[in-house]
C-alpha positions, 0 to 999 in steps of 0.5 A: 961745134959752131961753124957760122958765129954771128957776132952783134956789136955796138961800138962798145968796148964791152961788146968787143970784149967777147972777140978773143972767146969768138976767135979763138972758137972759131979758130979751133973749129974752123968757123966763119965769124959775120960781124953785124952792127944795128943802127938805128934808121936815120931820119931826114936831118932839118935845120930849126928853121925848116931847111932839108941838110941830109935826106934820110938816105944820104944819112943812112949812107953816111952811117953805114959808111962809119960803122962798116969803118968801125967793123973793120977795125973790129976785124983786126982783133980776128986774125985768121979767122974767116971774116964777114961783116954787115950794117942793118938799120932798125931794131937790134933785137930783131935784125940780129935774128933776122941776120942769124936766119940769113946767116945761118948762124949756128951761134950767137955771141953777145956781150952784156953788162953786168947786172942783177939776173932779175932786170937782165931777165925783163929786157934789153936786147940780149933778154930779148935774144934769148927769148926769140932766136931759135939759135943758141945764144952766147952770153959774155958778161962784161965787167 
């Protein structure tokens, strides 16, 4: 029984197709659910002839500030079910394990498009989970 699930989402819709599966189990076992989004880390923002517009820490304000937004709205579809969430900047596969650590997750639950189990197998990031995360990993293949 799963008591700390660990749900990584990209603002996909096929992501998101994993919540009901993650609700429900959560529900029946009384679980907390931490909801992580991977951003990638901003850069300064520069115009073409040279002019600073954002420092990299102002853009990484700003994104972390829409996707907590996108998160919450995620949380909606989790009703009664404890609920945390997190933004991490940086690779996904290896922020997602190093939030599954700090977590302590005893889950992962992921979503993935469908394709041939020969090219799921040599990449991406979900290949890359289940090659590397000492926590079982929970694989929804999305239509």
């Amino acid at each position: 029984m799963a008591k700390r699930i660990l749900v990584p989402l990209d603002r996909s819709d096929a992501a998101q197709s994993v919540l009901p599966l993650v609700a429900d189990m959560a529900r029946s076992n009384g679980a907390t659910v931490r909801l992580l989004h991977v951003a990638p880390i901003p850069r300064e923002r520069v115009t073409d002839d040279g002019r600073l517009v954002a420092y990299a820490s102002q853009e990484m304000e700003r994104i972390e500030f829409d996707r907590r937004e996108y998160l919450k709205t995620a949380e909606a579809e989790l009703e009664g079910v404890p609920v945390e969430s997190v933004v991490r900047f940086g690779s996904p596969s290896r922020e997602i394990i190093l939030e599954a650590d700090a977590f302590g997750a005893d889950l992962i639950a992921v979503t993935a498009r469908r394709r041939g189990w020969f090219r799921r197998m040599l990449g991406g990031v979900v290949a890359k989970l289940f090659r590397r995360s000492d926590v079982p990993v929970l694989l929804l293949a999305a239509r």
